[in-house]
Structures are given as structure tokens and as C-alpha cells.
N, CA, C and O atoms as a GROMACS GRO file, in nm:
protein
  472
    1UNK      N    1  -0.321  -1.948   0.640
    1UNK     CA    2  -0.296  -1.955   0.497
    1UNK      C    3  -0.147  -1.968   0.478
    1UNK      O    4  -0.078  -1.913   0.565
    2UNK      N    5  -0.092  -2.021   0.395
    2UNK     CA    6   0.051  -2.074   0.400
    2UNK      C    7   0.070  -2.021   0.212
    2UNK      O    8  -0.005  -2.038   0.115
    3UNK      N    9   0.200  -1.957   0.226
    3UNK     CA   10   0.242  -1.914   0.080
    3UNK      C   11   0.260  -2.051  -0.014
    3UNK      O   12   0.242  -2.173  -0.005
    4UNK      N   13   0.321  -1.925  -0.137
    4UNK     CA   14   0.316  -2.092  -0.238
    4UNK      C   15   0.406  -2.208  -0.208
    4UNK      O   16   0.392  -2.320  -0.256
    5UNK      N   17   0.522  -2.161  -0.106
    5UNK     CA   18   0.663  -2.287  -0.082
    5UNK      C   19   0.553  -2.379   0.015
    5UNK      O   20   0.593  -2.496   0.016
    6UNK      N   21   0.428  -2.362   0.097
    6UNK     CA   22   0.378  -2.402   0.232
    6UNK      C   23   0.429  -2.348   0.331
    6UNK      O   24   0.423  -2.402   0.442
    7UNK      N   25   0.486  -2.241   0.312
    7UNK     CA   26   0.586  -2.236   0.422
    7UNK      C   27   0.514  -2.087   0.516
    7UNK      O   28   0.393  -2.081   0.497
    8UNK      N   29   0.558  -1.991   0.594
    8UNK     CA   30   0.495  -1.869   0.650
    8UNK      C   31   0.416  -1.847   0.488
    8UNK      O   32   0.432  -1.876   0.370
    9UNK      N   33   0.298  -1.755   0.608
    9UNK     CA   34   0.225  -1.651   0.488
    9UNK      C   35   0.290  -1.576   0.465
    9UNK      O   36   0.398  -1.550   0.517
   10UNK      N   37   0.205  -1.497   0.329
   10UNK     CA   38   0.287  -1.403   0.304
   10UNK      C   39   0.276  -1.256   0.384
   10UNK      O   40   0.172  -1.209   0.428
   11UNK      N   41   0.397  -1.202   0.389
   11UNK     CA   42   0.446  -1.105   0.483
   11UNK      C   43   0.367  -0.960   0.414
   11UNK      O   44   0.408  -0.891   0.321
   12UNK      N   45   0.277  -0.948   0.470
   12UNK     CA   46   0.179  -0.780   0.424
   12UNK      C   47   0.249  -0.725   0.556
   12UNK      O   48   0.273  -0.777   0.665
   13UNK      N   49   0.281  -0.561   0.488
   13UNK     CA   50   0.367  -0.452   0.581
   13UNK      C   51   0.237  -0.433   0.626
   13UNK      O   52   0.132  -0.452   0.564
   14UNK      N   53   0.261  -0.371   0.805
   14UNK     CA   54   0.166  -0.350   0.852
   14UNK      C   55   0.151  -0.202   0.860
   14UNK      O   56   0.047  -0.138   0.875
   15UNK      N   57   0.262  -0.162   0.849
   15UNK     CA   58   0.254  -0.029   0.813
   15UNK      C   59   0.185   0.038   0.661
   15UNK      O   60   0.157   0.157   0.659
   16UNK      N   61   0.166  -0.031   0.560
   16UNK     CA   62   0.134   0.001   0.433
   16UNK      C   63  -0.032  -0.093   0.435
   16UNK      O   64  -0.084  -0.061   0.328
   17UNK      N   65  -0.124  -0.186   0.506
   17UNK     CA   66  -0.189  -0.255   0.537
   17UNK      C   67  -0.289  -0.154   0.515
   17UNK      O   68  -0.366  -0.180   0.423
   18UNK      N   69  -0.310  -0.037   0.579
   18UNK     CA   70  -0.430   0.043   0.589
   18UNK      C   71  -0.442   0.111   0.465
   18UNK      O   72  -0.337   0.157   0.421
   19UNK      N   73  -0.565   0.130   0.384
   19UNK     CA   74  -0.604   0.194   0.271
   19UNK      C   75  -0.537   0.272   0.213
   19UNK      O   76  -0.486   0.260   0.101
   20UNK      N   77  -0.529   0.403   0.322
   20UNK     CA   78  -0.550   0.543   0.280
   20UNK      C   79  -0.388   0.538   0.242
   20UNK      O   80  -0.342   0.594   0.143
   21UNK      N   81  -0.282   0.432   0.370
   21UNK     CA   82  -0.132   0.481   0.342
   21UNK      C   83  -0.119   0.362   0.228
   21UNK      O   84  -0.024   0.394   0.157
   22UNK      N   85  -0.182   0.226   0.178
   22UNK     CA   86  -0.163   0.185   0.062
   22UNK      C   87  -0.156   0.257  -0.064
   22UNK      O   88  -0.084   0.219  -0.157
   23UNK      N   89  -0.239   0.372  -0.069
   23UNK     CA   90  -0.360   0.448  -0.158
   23UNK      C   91  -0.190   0.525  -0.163
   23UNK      O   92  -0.114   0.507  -0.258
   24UNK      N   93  -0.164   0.588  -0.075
   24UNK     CA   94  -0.053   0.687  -0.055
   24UNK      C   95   0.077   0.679  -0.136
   24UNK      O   96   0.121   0.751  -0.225
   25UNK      N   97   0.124   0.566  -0.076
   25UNK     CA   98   0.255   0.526  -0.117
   25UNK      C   99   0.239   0.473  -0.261
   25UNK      O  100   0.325   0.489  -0.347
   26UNK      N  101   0.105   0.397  -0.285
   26UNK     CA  102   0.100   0.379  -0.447
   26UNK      C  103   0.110   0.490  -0.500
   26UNK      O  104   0.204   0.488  -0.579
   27UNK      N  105   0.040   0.626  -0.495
   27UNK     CA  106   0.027   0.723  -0.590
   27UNK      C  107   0.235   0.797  -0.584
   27UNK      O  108   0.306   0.836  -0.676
   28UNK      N  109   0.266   0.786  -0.420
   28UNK     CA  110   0.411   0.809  -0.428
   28UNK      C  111   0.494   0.793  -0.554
   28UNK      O  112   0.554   0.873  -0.625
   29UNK      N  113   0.477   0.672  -0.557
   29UNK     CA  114   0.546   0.518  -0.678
   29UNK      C  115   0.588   0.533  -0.779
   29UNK      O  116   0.693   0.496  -0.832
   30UNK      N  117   0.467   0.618  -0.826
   30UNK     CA  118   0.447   0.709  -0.976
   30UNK      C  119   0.500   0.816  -1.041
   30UNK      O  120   0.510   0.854  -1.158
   31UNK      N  121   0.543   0.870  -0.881
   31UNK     CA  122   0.626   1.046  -0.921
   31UNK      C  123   0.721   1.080  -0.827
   31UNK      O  124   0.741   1.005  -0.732
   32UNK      N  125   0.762   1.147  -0.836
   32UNK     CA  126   0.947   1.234  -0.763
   32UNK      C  127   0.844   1.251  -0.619
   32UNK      O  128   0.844   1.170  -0.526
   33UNK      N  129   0.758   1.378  -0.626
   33UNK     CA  130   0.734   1.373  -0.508
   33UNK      C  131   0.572   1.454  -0.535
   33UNK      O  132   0.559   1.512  -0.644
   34UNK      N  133   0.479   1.457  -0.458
   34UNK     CA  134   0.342   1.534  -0.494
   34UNK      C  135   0.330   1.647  -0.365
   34UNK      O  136   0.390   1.632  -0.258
   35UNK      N  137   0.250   1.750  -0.393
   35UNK     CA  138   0.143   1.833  -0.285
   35UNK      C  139   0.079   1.793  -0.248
   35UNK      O  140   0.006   1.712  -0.305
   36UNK      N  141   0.070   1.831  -0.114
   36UNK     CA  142  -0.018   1.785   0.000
   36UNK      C  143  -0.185   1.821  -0.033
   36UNK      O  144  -0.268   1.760   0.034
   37UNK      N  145  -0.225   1.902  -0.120
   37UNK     CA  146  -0.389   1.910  -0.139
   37UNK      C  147  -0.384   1.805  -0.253
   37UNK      O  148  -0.469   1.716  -0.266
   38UNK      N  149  -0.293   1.819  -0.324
   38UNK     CA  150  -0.320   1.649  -0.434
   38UNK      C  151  -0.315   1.512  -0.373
   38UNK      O  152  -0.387   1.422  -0.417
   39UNK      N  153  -0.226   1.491  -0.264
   39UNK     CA  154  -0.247   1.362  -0.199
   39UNK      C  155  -0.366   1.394  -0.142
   39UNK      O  156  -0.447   1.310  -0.178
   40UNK      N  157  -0.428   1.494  -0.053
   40UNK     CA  158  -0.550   1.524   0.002
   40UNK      C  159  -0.726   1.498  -0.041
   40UNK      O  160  -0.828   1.458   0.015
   41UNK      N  161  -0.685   1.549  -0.174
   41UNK     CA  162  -0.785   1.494  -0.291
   41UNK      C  163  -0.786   1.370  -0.337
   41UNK      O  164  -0.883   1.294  -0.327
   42UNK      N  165  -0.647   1.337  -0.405
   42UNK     CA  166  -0.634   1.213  -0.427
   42UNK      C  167  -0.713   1.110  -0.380
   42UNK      O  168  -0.792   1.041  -0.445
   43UNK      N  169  -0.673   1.102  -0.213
   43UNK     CA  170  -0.731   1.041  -0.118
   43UNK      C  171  -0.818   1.024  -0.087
   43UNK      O  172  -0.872   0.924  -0.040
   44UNK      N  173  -0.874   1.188  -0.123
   44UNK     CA  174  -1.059   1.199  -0.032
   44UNK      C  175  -1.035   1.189   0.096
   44UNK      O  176  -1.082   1.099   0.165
   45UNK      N  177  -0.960   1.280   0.139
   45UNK     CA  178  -0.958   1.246   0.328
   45UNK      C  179  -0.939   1.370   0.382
   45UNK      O  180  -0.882   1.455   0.313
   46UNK      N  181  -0.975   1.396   0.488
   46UNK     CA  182  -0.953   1.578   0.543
   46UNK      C  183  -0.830   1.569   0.570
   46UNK      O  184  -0.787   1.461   0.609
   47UNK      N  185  -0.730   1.696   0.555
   47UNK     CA  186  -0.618   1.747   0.629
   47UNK      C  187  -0.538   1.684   0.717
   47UNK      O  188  -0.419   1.653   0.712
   48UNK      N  189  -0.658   1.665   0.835
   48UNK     CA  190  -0.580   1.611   0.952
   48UNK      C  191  -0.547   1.487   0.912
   48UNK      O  192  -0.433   1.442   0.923
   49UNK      N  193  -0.671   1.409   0.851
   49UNK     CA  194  -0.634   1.269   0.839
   49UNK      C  195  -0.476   1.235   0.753
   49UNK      O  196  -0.397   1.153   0.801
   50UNK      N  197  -0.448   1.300   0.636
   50UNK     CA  198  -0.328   1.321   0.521
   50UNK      C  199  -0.255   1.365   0.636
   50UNK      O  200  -0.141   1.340   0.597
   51UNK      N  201  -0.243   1.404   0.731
   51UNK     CA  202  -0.107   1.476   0.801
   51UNK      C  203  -0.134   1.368   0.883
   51UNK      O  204  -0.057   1.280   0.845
   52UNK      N  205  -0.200   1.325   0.974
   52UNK     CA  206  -0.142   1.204   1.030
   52UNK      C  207  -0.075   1.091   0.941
   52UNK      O  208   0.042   1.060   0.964
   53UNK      N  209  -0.177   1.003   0.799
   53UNK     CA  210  -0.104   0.954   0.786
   53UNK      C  211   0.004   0.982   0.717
   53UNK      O  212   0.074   0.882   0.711
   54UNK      N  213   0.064   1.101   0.645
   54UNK     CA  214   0.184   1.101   0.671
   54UNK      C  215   0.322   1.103   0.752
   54UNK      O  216   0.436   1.081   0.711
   55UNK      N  217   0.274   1.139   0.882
   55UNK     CA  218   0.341   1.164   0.996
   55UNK      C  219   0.365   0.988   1.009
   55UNK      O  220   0.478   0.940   1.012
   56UNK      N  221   0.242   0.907   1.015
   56UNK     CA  222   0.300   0.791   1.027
   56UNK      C  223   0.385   0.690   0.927
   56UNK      O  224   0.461   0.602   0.966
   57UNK      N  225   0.356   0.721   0.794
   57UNK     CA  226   0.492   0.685   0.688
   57UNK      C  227   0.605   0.733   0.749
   57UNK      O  228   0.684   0.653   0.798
   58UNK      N  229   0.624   0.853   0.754
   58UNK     CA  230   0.732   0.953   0.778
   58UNK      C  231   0.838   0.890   0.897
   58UNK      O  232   0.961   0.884   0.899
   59UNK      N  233   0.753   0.856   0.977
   59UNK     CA  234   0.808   0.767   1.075
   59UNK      C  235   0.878   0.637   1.062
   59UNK      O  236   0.993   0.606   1.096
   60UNK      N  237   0.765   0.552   0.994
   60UNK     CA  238   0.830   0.439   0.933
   60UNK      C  239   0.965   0.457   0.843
   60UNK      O  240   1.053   0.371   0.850
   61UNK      N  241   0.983   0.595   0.739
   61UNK     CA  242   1.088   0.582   0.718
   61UNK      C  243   1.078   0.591   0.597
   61UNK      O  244   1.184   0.615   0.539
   62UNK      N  245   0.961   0.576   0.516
   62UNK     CA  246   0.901   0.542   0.324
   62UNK      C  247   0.808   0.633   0.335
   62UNK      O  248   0.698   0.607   0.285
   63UNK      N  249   0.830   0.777   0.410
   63UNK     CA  250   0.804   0.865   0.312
   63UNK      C  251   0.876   0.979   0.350
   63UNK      O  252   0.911   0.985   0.467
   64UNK      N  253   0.906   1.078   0.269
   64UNK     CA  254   0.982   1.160   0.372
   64UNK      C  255   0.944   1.355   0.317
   64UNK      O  256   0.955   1.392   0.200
   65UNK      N  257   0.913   1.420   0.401
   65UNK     CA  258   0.825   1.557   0.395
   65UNK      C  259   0.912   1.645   0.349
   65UNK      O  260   1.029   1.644   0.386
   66UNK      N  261   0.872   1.721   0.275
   66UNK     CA  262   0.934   1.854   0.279
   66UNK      C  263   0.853   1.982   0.293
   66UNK      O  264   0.731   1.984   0.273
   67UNK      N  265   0.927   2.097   0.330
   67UNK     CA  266   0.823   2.228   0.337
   67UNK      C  267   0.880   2.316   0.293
   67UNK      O  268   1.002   2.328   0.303
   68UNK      N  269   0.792   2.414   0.223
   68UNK     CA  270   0.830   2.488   0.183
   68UNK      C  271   0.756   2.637   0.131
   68UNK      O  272   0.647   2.671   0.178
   69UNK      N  273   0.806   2.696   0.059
   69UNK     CA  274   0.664   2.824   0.003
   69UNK      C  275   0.673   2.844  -0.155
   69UNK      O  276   0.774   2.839  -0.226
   70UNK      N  277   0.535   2.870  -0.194
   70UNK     CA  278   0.543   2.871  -0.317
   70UNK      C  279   0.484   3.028  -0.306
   70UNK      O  280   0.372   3.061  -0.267
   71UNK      N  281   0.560   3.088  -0.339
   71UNK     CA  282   0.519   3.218  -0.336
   71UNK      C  283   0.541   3.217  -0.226
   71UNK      O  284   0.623   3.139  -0.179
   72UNK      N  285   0.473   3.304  -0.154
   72UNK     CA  286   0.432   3.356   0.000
   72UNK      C  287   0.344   3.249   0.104
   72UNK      O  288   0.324   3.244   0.225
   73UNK      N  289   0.297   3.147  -0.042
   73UNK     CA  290   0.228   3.015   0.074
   73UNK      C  291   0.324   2.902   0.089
   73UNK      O  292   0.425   2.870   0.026
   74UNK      N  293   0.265   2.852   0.187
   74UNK     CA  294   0.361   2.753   0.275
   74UNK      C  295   0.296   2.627   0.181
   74UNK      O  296   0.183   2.608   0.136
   75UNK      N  297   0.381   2.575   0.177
   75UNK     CA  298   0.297   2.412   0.093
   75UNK      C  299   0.430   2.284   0.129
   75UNK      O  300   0.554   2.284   0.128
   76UNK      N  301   0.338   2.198   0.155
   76UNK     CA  302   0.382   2.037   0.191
   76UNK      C  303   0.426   1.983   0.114
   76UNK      O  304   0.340   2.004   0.028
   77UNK      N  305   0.529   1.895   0.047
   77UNK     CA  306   0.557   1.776  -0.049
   77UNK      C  307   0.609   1.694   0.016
   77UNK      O  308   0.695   1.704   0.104
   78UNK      N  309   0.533   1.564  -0.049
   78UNK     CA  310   0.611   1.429   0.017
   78UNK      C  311   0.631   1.324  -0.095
   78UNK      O  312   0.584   1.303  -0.208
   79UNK      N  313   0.726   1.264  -0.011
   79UNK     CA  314   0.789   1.149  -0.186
   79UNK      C  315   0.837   1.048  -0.108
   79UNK      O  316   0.875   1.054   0.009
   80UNK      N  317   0.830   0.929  -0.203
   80UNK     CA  318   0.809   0.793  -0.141
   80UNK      C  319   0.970   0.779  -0.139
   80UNK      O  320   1.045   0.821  -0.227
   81UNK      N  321   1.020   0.692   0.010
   81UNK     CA  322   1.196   0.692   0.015
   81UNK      C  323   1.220   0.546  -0.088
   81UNK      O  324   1.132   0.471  -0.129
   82UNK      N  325   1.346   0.539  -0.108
   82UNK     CA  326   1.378   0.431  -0.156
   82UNK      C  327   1.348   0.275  -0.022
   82UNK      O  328   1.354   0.153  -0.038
   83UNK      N  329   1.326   0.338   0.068
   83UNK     CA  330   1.288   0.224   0.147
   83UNK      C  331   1.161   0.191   0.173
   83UNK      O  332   1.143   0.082   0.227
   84UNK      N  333   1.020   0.296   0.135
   84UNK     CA  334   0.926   0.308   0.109
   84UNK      C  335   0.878   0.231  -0.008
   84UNK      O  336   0.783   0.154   0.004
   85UNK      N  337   0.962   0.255  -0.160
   85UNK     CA  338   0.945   0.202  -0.218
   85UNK      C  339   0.953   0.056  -0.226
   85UNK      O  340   0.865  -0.008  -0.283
   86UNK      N  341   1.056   0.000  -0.171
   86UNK     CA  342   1.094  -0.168  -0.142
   86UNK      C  343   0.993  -0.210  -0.042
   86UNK      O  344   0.932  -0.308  -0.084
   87UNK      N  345   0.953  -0.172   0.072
   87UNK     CA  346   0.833  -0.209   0.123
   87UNK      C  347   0.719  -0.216   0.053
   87UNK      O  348   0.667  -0.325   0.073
   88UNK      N  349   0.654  -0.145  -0.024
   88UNK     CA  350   0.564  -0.122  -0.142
   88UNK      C  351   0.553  -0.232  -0.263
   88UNK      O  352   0.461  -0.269  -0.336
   89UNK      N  353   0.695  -0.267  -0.248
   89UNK     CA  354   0.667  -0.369  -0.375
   89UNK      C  355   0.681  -0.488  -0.322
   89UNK      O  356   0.627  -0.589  -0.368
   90UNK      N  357   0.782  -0.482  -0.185
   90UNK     CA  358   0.710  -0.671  -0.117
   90UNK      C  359   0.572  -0.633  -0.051
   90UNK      O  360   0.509  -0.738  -0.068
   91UNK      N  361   0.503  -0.564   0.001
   91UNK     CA  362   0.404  -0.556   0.020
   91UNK      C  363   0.296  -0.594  -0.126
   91UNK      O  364   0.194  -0.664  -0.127
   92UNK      N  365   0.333  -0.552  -0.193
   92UNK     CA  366   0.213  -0.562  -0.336
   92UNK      C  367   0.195  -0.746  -0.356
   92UNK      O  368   0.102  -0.826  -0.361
   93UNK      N  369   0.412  -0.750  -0.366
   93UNK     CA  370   0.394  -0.903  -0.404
   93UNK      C  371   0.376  -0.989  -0.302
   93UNK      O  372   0.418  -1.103  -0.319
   94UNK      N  373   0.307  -0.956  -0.170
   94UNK     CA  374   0.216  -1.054  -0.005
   94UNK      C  375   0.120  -1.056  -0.088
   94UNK      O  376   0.065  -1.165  -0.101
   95UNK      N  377   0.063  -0.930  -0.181
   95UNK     CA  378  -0.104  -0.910  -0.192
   95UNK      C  379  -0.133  -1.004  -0.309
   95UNK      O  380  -0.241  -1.063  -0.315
   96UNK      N  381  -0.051  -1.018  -0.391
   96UNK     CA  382  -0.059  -1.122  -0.517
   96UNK      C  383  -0.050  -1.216  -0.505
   96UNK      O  384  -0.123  -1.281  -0.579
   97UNK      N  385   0.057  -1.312  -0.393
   97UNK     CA  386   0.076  -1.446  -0.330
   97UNK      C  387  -0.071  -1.448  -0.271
   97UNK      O  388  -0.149  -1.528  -0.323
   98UNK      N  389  -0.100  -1.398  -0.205
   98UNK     CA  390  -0.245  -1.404  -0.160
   98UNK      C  391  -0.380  -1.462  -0.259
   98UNK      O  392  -0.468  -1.547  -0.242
   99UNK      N  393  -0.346  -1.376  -0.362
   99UNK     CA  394  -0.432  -1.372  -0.472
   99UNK      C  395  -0.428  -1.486  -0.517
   99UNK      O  396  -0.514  -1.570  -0.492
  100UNK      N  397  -0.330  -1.507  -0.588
  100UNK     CA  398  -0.269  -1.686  -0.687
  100UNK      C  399  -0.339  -1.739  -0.555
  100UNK      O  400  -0.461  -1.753  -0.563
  101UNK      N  401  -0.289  -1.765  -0.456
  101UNK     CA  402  -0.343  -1.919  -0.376
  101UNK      C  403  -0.482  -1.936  -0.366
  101UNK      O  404  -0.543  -2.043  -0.365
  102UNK      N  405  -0.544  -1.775  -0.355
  102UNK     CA  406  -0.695  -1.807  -0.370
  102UNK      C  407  -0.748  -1.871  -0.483
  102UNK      O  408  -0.829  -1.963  -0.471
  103UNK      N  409  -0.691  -1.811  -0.637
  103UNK     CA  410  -0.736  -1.865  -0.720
  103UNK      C  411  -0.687  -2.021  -0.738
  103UNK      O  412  -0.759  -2.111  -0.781
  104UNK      N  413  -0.574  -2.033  -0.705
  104UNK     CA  414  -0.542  -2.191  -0.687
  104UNK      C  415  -0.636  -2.288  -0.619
  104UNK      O  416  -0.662  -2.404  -0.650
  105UNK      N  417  -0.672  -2.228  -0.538
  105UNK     CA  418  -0.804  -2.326  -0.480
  105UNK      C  419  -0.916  -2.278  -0.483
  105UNK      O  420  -0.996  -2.338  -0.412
  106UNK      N  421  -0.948  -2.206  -0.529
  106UNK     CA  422  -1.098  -2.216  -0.638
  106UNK      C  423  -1.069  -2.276  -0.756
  106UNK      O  424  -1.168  -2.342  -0.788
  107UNK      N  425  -1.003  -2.283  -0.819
  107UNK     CA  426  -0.950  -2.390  -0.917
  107UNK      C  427  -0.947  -2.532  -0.896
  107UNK      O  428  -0.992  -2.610  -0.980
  108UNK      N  429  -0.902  -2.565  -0.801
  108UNK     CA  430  -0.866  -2.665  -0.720
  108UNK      C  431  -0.992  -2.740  -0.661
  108UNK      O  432  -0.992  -2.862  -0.675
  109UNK      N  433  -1.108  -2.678  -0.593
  109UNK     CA  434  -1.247  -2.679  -0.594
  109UNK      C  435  -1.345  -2.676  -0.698
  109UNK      O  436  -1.456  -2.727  -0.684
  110UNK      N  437  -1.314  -2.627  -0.785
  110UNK     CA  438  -1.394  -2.647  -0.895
  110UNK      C  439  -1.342  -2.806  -0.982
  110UNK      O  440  -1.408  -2.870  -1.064
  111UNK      N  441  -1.237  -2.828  -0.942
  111UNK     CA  442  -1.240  -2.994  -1.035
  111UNK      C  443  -1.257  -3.092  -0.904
  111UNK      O  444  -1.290  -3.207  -0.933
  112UNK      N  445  -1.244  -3.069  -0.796
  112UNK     CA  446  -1.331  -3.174  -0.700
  112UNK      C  447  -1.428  -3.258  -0.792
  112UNK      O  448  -1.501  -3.216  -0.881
  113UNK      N  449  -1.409  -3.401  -0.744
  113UNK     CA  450  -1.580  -3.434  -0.821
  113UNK      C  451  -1.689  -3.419  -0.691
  113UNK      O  452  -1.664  -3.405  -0.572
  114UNK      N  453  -1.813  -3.426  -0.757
  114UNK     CA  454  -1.936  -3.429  -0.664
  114UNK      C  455  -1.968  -3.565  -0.638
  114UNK      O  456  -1.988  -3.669  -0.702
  115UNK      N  457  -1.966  -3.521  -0.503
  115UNK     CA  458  -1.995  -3.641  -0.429
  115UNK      C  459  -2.140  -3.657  -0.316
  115UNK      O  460  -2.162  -3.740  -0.228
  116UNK      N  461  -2.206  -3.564  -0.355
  116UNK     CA  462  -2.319  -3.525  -0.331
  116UNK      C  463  -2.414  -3.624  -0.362
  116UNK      O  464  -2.478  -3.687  -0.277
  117UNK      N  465  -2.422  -3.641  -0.506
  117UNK     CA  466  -2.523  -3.758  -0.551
  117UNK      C  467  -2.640  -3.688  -0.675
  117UNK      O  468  -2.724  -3.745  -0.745
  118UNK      N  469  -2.607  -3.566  -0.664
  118UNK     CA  470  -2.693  -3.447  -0.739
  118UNK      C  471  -2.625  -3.467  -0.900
  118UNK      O  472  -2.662  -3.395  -0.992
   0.00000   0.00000   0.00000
């Protein structure tokens, strides 16, 4: 598939590619920074799964942890980096170049004439 210049496709982060850390870094996007049982819920994913994939944002660099206690409990926050965020939004705009070209040629297919004979 070739973007709108013809030129490379468009560039989807492969790091932001999988659901749960798309799902992630979008809800990031929205706020300073959230709790780890609200991204947890958010998500719909067990514990471990939210702590891996944050461990693997965290890594990449677009998201970054903090710890701390609220009261006497220990609690997680994480917030999307400013480099998180810029990945996030060329990532969104791969997913929309994507989109337009599809609809460009279903468009594009739909005024074909028939040559069928039907």
C-alpha cells in the first residue's frame, strides 16, 4: 500500500500498534497523568498485563511511571511523555492515511464502469 504522495506507506509505530498500548497512550492524551487500577479498568486487562505493558511504553520512552503512597497505600501513576505524545499523533495520522486511501479506492471502484455485461 503506498501513501497519498505514492511514495513509502504510512509509518504505524510499532510500539503503539498493539491495542491495549494504543488504548493506553490514547486515554494518556487526555490527562496529566492516571492510576494504575483506572488504566487497569479502563483497559479490561489483569495487573500483570497493565504492568507489562507499561514497562514496555516506559521503555520506549512515551510513558513514564511514578510511585508513590496515598495514604499508607502504595499506588502507580503514569503519564504520557512529550515524546509519547508525538509518536501518538504520527501514529494516529499512519491510521488515517490508511483510512483516506481505502476510501479513495472504494470510491474509485465504485465509478469503474461494468464491464461484465450484467
Amino acid at each position: 500500500m503506498t501513501g497519498s504522495t505514492g511514495g513509502a506507506p504510512p509509518a504505524l509505530d510499532r510500539e503503539l500498534h498493539h491495542p491495549t498500548r494504543l488504548a493506553l497512550a490514547a486515554y494518556l492524551s487526555a490527562c496529566g497523568e492516571a492510576e494504575f487500577a483506572v488504566l487497569r479498568d479502563y483497559c479490561e486487562v489483569s495487573d500483570s498485563t497493565l504492568s507489562k505493558t507499561l514497562s514496555a511504553l516506559e521503555k520506549t520512552g512515551y510513558v513514564s511511571i511514578r510511585k508513590g503512597y496515598l495514604g499508607k497505600r502504595p499506588r502507580t501513576w503514569a503519564a504520557l511523555t512529550l515524546g509519547g505524545r508525538r509518536a501518538l499523533a504520527r501514529h494516529l495520522a499512519a491510521l488515517e492515511e490508511i483510512a483516506a486511501t481505502a476510501r479513495r479506492a472504494a470510491g474509485a471502484g465504485a465509478q469503474e464502469p461494468d464491464t461484465t455485461g450484467t
